[in-house]
N, C-alpha and C positions, 0 to 999 in steps of 0.2 A: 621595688620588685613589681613589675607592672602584669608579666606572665610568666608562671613559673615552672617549670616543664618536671617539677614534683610527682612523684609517680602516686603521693597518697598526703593526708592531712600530716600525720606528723612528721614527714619529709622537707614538708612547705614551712611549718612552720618552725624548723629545725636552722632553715636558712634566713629566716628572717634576722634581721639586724635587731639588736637588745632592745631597743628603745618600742618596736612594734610588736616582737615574740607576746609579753605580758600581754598588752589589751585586746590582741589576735587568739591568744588563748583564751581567755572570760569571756568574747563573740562566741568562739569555737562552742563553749563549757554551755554558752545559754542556747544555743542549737540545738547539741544535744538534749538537753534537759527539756526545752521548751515545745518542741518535733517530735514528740513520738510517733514512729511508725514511718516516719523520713529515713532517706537511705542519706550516708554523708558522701560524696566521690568529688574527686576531682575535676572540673568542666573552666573550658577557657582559662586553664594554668589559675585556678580560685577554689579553694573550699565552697563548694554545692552542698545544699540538701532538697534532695525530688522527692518528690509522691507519686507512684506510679509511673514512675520514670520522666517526670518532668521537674525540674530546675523550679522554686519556689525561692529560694531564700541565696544569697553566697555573699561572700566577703574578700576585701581583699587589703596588704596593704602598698599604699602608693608610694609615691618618693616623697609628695607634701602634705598627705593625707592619709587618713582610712577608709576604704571604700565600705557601705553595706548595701547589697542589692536585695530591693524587695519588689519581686515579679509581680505581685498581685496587684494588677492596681483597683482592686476594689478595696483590700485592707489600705492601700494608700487614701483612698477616696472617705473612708470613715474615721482617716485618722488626720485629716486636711487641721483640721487645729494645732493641734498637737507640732505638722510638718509643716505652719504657714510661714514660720522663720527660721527653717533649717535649709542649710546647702544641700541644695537635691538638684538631680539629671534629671530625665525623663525617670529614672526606675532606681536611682542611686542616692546614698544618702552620705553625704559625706561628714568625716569628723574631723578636722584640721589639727582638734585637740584629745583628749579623751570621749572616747564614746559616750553616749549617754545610751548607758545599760539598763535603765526604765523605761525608756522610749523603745530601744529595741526589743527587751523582754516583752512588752506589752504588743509590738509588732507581730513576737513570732507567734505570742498565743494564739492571736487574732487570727494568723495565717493558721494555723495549724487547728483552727477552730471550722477554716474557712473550706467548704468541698466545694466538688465540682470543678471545671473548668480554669484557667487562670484567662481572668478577664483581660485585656488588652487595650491602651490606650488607642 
């Protein structure tokens, strides 16, 4: 499911195929949990979470992968260790296999720690 014209999160992940529902929920669940004060919506057919209306965090799942997009690239830039041997885009990080939900947890704090501006490569 590359874009999914979901009107909302539990819609999106209502359709997802069994094998990616699970580890799209425990993304979903550390979101929530780890964002307060993020709004969750739907943007580019993907669970979003913005801060003042801007897009900070979203996930998604692919046909051979999990996508996690982290906008900020300055939480990217303090977490260069951590992200020197993982499959990443420009802004995406990818999981072929199960997420690693410490690395992301650790992400969102950092973002959600992180004001001002989203930096920009």
């Amino acid at each position: 499911m590359v874009r999914s014209a979901a009107p909302d999160v539990e819609t999106y992940l209502a359709q997802l195929p069994d094998a990616r529902r699970a580890p799209l929920t425990r993304l979903r669940e550390l979101c929530l949990a780890e964002l307060p004060g993020f709004t969750e919506v739907m943007a580019y057919g993907m669970p979003s979470y913005e801060r003042d209306g801007v897009g900070e965090a979203s996930f998604a799942g692919q046909k051979q992968y999990i996508s996690f997009y982290l906008l900020r690239s300055d939480v990217r830039a303090a977490f260069a260790d951590r992200l020197a041997n993982a499959d990443m885009g420009k802004s995406c990080l990818r999981f072929r296999g199960e997420p690693d939900y410490d690395l992301v947890r650790d992400l969102l704090r950092a973002t959600a720690a992180t004001g001002g501006a989203i930096c920009e490569d």
